[in-house]
Kinemage of the C-alpha trace (Angstrom):
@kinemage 1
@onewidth
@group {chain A} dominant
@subgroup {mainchain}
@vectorlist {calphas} color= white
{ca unk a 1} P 118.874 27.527 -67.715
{ca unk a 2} L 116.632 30.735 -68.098
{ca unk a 3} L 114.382 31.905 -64.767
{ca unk a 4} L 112.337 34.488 -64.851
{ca unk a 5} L 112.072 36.327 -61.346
{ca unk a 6} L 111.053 39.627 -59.523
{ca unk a 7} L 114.175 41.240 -58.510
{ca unk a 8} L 115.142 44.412 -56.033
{ca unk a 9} L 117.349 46.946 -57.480
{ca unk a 10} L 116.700 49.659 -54.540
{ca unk a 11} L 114.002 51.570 -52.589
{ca unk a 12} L 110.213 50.044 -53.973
{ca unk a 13} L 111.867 49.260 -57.014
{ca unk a 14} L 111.031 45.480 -58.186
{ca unk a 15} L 111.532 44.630 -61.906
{ca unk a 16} L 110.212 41.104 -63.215
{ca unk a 17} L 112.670 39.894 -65.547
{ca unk a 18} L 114.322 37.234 -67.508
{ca unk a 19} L 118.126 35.970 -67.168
{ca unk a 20} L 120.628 33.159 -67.414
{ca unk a 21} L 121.357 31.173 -64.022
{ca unk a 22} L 124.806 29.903 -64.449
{ca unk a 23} L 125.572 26.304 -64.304
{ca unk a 24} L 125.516 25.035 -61.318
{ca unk a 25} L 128.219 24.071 -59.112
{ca unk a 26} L 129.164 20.385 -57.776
{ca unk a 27} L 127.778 21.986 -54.607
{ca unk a 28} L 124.218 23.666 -55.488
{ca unk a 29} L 121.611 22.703 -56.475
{ca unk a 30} L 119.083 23.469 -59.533
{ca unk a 31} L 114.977 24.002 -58.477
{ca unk a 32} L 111.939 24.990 -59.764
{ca unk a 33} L 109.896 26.785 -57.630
{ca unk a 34} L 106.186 26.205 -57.892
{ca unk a 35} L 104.769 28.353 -55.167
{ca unk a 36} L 105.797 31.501 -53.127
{ca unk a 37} L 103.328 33.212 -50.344
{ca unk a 38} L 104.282 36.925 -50.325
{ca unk a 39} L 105.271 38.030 -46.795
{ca unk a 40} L 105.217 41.378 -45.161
{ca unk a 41} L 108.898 41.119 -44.694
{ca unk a 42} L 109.414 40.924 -48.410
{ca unk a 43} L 107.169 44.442 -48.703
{ca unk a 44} L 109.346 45.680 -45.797
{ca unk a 45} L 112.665 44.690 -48.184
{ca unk a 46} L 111.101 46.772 -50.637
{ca unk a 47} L 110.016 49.740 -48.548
{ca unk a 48} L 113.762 50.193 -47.390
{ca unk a 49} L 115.931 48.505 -50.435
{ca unk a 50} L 119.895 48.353 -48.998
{ca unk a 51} L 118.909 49.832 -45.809
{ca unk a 52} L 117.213 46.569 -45.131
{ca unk a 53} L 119.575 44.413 -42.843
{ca unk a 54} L 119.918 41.126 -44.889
{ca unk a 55} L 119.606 43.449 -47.943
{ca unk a 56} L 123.294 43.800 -49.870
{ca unk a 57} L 124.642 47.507 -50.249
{ca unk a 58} L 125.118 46.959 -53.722
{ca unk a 59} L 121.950 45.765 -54.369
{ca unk a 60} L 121.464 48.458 -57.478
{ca unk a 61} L 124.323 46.678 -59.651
{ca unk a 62} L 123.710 43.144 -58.517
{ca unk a 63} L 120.113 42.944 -57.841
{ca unk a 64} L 118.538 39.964 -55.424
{ca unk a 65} L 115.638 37.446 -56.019
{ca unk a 66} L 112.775 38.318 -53.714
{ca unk a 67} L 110.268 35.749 -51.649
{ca unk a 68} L 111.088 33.478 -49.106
{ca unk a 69} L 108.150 31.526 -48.227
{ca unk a 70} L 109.006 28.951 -51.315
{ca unk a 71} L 108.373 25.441 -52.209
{ca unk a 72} L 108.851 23.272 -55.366
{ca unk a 73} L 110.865 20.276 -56.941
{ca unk a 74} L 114.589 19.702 -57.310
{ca unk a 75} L 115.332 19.675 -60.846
{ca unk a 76} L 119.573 19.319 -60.581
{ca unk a 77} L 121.815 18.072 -58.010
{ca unk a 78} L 125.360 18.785 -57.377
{ca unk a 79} L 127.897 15.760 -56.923
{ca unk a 80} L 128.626 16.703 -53.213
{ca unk a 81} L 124.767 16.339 -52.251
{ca unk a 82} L 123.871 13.614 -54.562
{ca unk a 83} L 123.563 11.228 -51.779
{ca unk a 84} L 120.781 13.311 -50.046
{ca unk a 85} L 118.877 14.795 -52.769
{ca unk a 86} L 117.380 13.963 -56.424
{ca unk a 87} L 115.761 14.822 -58.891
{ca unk a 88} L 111.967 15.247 -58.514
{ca unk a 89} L 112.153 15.727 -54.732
{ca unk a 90} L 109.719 18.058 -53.041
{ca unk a 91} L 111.427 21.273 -50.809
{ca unk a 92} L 110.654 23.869 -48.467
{ca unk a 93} L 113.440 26.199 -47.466
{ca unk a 94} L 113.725 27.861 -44.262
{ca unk a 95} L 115.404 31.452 -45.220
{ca unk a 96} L 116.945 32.140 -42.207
{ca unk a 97} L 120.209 30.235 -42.507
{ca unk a 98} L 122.829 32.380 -40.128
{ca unk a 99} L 125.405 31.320 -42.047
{ca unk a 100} L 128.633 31.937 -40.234
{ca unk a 101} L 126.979 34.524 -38.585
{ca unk a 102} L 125.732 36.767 -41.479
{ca unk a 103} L 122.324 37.575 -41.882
{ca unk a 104} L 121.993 36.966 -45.926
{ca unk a 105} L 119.096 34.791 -46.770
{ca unk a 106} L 117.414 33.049 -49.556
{ca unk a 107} L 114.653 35.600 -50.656
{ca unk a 108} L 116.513 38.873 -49.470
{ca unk a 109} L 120.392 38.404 -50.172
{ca unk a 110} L 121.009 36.560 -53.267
{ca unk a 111} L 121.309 36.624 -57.054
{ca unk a 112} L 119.844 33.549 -58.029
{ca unk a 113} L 117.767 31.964 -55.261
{ca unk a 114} L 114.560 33.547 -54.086
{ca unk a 115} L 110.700 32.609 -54.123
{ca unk a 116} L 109.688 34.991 -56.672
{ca unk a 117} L 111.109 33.179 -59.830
{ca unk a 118} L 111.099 29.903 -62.032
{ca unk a 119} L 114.219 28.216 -61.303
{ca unk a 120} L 116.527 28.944 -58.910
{ca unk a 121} L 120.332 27.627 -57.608
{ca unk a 122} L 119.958 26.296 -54.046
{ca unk a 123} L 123.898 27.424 -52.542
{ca unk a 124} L 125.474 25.435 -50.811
{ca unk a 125} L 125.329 26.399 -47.246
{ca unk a 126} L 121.666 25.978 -46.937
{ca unk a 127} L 122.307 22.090 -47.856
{ca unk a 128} L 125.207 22.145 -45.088
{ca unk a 129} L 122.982 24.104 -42.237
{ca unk a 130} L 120.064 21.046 -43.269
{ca unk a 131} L 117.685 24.401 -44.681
{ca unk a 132} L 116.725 22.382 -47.420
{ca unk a 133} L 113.720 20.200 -45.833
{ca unk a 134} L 112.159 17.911 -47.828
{ca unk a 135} L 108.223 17.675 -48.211
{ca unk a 136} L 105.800 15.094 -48.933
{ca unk a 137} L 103.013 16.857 -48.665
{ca unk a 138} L 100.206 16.833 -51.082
{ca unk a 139} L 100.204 20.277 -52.564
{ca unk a 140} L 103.052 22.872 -53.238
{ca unk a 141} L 101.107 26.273 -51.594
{ca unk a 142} L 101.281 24.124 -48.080
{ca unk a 143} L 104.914 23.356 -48.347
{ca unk a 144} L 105.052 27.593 -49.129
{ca unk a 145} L 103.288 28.217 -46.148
{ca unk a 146} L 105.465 25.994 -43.593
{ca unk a 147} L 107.804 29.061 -43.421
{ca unk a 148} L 104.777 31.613 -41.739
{ca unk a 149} L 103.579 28.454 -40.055
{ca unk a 150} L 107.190 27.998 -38.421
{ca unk a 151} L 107.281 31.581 -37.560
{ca unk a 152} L 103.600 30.897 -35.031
{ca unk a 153} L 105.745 27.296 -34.013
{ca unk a 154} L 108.410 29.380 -32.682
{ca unk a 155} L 106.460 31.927 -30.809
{ca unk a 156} L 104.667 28.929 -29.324
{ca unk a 157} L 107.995 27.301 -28.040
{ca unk a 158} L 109.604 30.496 -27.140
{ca unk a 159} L 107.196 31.207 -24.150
{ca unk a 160} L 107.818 30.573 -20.748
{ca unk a 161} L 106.997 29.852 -17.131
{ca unk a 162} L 108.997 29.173 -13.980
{ca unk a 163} L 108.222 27.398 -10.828
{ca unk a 164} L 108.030 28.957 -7.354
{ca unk a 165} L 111.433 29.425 -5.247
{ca unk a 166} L 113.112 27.474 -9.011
{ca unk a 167} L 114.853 29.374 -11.193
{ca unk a 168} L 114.100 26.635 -13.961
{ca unk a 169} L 112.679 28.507 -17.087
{ca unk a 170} L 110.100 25.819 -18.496
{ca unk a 171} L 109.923 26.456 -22.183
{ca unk a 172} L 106.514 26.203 -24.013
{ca unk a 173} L 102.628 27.561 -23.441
{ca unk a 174} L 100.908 25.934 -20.260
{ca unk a 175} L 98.966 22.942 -21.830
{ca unk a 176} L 95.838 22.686 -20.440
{ca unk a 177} L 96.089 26.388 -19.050
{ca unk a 178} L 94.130 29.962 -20.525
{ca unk a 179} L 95.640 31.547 -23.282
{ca unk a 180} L 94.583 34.549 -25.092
{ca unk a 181} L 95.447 35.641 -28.619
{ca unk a 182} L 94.840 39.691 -29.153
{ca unk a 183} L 94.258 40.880 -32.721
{ca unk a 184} L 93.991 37.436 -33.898
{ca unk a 185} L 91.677 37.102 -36.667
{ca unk a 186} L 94.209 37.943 -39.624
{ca unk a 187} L 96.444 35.043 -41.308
{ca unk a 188} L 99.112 34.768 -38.966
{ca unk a 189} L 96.318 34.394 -36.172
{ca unk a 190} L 94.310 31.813 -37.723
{ca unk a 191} L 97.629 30.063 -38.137
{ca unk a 192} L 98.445 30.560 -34.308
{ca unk a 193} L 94.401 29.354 -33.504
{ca unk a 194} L 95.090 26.410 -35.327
{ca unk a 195} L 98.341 25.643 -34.076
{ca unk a 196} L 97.192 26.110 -30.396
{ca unk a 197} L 94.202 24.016 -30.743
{ca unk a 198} L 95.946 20.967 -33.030
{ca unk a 199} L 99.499 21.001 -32.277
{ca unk a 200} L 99.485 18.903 -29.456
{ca unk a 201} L 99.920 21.394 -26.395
{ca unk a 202} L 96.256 22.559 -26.114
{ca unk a 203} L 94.902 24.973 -23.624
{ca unk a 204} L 91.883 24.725 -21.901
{ca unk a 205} L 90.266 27.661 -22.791
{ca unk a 206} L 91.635 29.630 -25.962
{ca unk a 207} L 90.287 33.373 -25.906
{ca unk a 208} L 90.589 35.278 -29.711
{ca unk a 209} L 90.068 39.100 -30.109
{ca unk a 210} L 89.696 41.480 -32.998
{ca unk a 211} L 87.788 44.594 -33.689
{ca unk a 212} L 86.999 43.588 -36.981
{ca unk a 213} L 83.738 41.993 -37.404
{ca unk a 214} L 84.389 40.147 -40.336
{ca unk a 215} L 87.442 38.774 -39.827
{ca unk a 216} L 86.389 37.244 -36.522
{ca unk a 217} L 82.749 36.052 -38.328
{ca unk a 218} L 84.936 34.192 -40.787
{ca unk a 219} L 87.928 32.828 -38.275
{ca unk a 220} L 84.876 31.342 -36.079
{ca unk a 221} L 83.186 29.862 -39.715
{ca unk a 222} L 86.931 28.380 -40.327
{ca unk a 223} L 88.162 27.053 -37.140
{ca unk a 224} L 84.562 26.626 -35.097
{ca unk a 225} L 84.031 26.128 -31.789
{ca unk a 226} L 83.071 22.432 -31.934
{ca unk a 227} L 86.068 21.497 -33.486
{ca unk a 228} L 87.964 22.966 -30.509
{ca unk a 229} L 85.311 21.332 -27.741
{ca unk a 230} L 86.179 18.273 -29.801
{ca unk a 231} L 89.777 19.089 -28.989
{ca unk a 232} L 89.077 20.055 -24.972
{ca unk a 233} L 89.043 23.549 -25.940
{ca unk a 234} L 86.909 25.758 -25.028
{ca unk a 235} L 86.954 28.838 -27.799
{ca unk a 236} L 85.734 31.463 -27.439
{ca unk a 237} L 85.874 34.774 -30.133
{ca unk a 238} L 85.547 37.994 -28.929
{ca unk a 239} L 84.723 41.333 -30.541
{ca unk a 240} L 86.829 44.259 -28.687
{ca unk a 241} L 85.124 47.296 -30.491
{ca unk a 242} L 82.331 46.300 -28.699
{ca unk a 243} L 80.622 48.158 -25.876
{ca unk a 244} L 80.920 45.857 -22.756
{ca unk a 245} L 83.876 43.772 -24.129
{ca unk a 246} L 86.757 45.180 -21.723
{ca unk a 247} L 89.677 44.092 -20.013
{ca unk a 248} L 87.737 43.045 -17.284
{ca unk a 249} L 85.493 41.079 -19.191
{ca unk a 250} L 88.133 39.165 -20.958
{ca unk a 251} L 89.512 38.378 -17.844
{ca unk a 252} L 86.235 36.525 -16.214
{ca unk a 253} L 86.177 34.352 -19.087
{ca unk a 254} L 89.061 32.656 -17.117
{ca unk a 255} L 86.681 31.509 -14.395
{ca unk a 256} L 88.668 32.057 -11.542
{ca unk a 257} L 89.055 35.981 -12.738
{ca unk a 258} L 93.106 35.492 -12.152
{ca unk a 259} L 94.144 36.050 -16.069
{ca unk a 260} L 95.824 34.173 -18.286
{ca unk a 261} L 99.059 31.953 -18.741
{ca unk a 262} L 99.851 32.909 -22.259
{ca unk a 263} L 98.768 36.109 -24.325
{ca unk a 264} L 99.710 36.523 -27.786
{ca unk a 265} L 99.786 40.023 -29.245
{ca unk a 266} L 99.431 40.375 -33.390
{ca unk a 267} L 99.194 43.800 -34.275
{ca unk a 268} L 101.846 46.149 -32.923
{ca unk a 269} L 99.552 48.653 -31.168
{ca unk a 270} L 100.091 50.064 -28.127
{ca unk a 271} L 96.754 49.806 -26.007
{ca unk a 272} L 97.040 45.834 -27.208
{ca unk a 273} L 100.135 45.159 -26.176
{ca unk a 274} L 98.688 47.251 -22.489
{ca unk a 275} L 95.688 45.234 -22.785
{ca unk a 276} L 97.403 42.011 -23.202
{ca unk a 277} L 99.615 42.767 -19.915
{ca unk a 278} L 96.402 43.374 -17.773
{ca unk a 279} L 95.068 39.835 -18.504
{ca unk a 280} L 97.962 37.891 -17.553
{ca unk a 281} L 97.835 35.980 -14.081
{ca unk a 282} L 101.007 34.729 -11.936
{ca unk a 283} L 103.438 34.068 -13.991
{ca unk a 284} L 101.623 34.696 -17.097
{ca unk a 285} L 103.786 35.367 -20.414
{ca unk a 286} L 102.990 38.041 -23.425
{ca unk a 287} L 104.638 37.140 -26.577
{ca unk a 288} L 104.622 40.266 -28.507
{ca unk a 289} L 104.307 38.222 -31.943
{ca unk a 290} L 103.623 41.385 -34.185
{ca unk a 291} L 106.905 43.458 -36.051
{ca unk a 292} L 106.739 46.453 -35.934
{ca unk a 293} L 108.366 49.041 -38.252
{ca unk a 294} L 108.987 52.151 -35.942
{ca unk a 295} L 111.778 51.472 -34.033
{ca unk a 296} L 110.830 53.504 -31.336
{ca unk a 297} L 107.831 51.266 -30.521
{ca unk a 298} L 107.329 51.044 -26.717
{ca unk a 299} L 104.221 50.887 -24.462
{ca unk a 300} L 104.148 50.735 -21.079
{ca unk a 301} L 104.618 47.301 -18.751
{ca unk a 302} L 103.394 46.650 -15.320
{ca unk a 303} L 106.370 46.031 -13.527
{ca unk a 304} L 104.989 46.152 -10.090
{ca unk a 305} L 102.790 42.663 -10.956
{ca unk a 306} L 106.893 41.747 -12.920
{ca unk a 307} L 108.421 41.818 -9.501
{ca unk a 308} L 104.872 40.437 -7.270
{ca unk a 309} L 103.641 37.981 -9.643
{ca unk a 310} L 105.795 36.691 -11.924
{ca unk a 311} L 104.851 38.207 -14.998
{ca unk a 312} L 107.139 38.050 -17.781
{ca unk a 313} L 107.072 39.050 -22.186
{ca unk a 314} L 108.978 37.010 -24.545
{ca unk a 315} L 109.497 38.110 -28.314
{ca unk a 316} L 110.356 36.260 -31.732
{ca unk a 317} L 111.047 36.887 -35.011
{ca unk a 318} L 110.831 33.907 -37.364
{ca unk a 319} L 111.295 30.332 -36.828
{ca unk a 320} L 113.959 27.862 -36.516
{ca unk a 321} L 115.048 24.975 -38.712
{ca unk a 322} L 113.029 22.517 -36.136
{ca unk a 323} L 110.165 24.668 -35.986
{ca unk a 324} L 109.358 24.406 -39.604
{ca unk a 325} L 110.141 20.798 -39.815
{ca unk a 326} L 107.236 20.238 -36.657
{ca unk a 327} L 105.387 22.769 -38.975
{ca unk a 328} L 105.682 20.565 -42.307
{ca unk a 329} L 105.162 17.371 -40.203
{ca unk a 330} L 102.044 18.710 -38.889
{ca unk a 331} L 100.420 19.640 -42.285
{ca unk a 332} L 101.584 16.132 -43.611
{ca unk a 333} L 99.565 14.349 -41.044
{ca unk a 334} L 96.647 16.639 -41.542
{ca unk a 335} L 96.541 18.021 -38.254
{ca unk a 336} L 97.023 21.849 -39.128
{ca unk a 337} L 95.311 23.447 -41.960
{ca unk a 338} L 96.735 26.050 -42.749
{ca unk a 339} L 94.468 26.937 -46.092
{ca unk a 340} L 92.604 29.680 -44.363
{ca unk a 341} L 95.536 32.263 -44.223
{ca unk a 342} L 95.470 32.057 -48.148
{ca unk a 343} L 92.872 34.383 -49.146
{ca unk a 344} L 94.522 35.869 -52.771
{ca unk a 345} L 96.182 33.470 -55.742
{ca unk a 346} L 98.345 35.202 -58.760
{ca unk a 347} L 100.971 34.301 -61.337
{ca unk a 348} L 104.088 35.676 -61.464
{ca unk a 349} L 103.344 39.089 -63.465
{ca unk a 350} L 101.781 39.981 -60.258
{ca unk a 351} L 104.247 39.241 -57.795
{ca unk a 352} L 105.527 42.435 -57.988
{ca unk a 353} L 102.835 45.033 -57.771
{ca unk a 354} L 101.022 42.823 -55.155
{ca unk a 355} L 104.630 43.185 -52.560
{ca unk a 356} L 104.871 46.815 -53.206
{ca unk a 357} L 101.341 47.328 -52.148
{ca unk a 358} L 100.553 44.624 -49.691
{ca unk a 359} L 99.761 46.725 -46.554
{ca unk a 360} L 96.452 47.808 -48.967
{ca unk a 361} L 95.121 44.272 -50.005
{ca unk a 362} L 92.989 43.400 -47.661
{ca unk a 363} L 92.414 39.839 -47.131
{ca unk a 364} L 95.220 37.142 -45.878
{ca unk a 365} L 98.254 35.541 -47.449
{ca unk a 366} L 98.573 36.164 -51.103
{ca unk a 367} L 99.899 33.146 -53.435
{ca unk a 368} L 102.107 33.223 -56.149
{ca unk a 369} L 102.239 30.354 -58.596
{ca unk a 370} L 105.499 31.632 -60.494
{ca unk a 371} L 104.842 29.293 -63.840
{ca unk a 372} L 101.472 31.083 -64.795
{ca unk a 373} L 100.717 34.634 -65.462
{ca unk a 374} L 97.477 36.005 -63.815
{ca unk a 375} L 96.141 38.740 -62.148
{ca unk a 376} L 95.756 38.430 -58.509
{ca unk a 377} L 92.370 37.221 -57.716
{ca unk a 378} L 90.443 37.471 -54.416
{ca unk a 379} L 89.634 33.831 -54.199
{ca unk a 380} L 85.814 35.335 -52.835
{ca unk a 381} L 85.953 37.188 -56.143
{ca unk a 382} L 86.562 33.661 -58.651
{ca unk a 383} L 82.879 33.236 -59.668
{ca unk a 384} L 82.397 37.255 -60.573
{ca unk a 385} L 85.573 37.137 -62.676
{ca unk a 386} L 84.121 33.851 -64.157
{ca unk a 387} L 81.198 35.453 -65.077
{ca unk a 388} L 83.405 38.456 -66.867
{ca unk a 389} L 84.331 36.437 -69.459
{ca unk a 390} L 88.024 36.908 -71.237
{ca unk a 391} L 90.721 34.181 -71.155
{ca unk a 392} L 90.759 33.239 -67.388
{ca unk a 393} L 86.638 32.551 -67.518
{ca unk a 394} L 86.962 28.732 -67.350
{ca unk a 395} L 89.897 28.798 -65.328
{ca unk a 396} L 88.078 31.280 -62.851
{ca unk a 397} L 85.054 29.358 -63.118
{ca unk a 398} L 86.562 26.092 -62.166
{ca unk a 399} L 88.596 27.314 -59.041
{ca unk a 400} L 85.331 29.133 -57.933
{ca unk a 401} L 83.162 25.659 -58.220
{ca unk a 402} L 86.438 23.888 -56.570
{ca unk a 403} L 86.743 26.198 -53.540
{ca unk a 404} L 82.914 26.146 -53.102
{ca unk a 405} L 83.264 22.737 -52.632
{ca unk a 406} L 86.379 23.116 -50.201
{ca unk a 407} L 84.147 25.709 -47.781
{ca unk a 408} L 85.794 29.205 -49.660
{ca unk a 409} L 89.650 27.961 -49.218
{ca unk a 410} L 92.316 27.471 -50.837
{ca unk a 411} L 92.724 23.413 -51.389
{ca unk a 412} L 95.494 20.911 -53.413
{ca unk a 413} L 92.629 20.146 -56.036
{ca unk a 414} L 92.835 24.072 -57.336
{ca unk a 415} L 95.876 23.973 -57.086
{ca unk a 416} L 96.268 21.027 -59.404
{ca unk a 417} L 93.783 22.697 -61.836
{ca unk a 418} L 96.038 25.871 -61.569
{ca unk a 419} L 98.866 23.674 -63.082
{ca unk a 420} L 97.310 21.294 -64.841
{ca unk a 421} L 98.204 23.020 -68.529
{ca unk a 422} L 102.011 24.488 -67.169
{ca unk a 423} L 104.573 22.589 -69.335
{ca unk a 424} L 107.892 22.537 -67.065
């Protein structure tokens, strides 16, 4: 079986090229992968080649499949899992396996299994550590995003609060409590705002900040404050470039003026992370969501109001197995949406370009469809390069009248016109 995939040889050096998968084992498993959403870890793989943790030293002479946000249709199984999986079935992967410890994963480690190609051999351990979820969801780019959407899940379940003279650490946000979400108008945000508001642990008031003006203009157009009030939310989106929009201010939104339960930090910059320890109340918890890639990151903590009031940060990286699976369930039942983080769709000839530079796109999540070749497109930009002409003009012109229809996002019917002539 050829695949054609975007592979790392070394520092920003991705090559898209086709090779020979061997045949597979009686304990792997054959795939085609439909759909991979490019994350900044994958441009961070790229940045620092085999000085990337889950990146192999010899990386140069046995180069590695990139993308782990993945999601398409078993094509071969292996005797050993032929009583779990077949042919046809829908996947998601979750990437970070810990397999007897190590840190190789799907997307970063191996030869023949990443999100950036055609086919792909699905090893065994990620069948024995149950990392191969199945998916029944409607369209492929949702299943894709379950992995980013896992990563929000996680964060979620990974804060905390305690109970006065109990040393009982009780694991979650506060439903029905204030939580604030700082720098939260880009994908991962809108992810976290929808999760907050629809995954079944609401707040009562959910506070989101940004300094960019457009960002927030369209978060509030995407997830609206009605829907939340419909929810018991009260949501409220806040501009911090603004004159009058201070700490101080953020924290009378609470009512009582005594801060916040949960605060969620998504950018890794210093006066944020400060920011987002002055609104927390007794026993309040910062996640500090965003990665950052100095490792001598720091900013400073208030550690009289750690030892007076409680006051506490959490941090996570990724997901777990469960948290995706709560993630997937979710979308299935409609109750997150996470189409607004997509904001860019290509083919697989841009996969590569579009991970080296990715810090410089502006916009959200960028989709890969890894059976078609085409540029990547703003999806605000369809109807322009409609009206270009050249041999993407119908194509272009039908995902721009689709998405109109679909309020600007991302939706499974252009994705099935996306596919609709691809002959697996």
């Amino acid at each position: 079986m050829k695949t054609r995939a975007v592979r790392l040889y070394g520092v920003n050096d991705l090559r898209t090229e086709e090779f020979e998968l061997p045949a597979i084992k009686e304990s792997e498993i054959l795939a085609r992968v439909i759909s991979d959403s490019i994350c900044m870890s994958s441009h961070k793989a790229a940045l620092q080649g085999a000085a990337h943790k889950r990146v192999p030293d010899d990386v140069a002479e046995n180069p590695i499949i990139l993308g782990h946000e993945f999601c398409g249709e078993i094509v071969e199984v292996g005797a050993k899992w032929q009583d779990q999986f077949k042919a046809g079935d829908k996947f998601s992967i979750q990437p970070a396996i810990n397999y007897k410890g190590s840190l190789a994963a799907p997307g970063y480690s191996y030869h023949d299994i990443g999100g950036g190609a055609t086919y792909v051999i699905i090893p065994n351990e990620v069948m024995e550590l149950g990392c191969l979820l199945p998916y029944g969801g409607d369209a492929f780019y949702l299943g894709s995003l379950s992995e980013a959407m896992s990563c929000i899940v996680g964060g979620f379940h990974a804060n905390y609060h305690t109970t006065p003279g109990s040393y009982e650490h009780k694991m979650g946000t506060v439903e029905g409590g204030c939580m604030a979400i700082l720098a939260g108008a880009g994908p991962m945000g809108l992810g976290a705002i929808d999760y907050a508001i629809h995954g079944g642990r609401a707040p009562r008031l959910l506070v989101v900040t940004d300094v960019d003006a457009a960002r927030l203009e369209r978060a509030a157009s995407l997830i609206t404050v009605e829907d939340a009030a419909a929810h018991g939310v009260e949501l409220i989106y806040v501009n911090t470039a603004l004159e009058g929009n201070t700490t101080e201010y953020l924290k009378s939104l609470t009512g009582d003026n005594d801060g916040y339960d949960d605060v969620f930090v998504f950018a890794p910059v210093k006066p944020v992370v400060e920011q987002g320890d002055a609104l927390l109340g007794r026993d309040g918890c910062l996640n500090f969501f965003a990665g950052p890639t100095n490792p001598e990151f720091s900013a400073m903590f208030n550690f009289y109001n750690v030892h007076y009031a409680s006051t506490h940060i959490v941090g996570t990286s990724g997901g777990n197995t469960e948290d995706m699976k709560e993630s997937l369930r979710l979308m299935e039942e409609g109750k997150i949406a996470p189409s607004c983080m997509i904001t860019h769709i290509g083919g697989l000839n841009a996969d590569a370009e579009t991970t080296l530079n990715l810090p410089k796109i502006p916009g959200g999540k960028k989709l890969i469809y890894t059976h078609i070749d085409l540029p990547l497109t703003a999806i605000a930009d369809f109807r322009s390069e409609a009206e270009k002409g050249g041999e993407n003009a119908e194509l272009f012109s039908d995902l721009a009248d689709i998405c109109e229809r679909n309020n600007g996002l991302w939706c499974p019917e252009a994705e099935k016109r996306v596919l609709r002539d691809v002959k697996f």
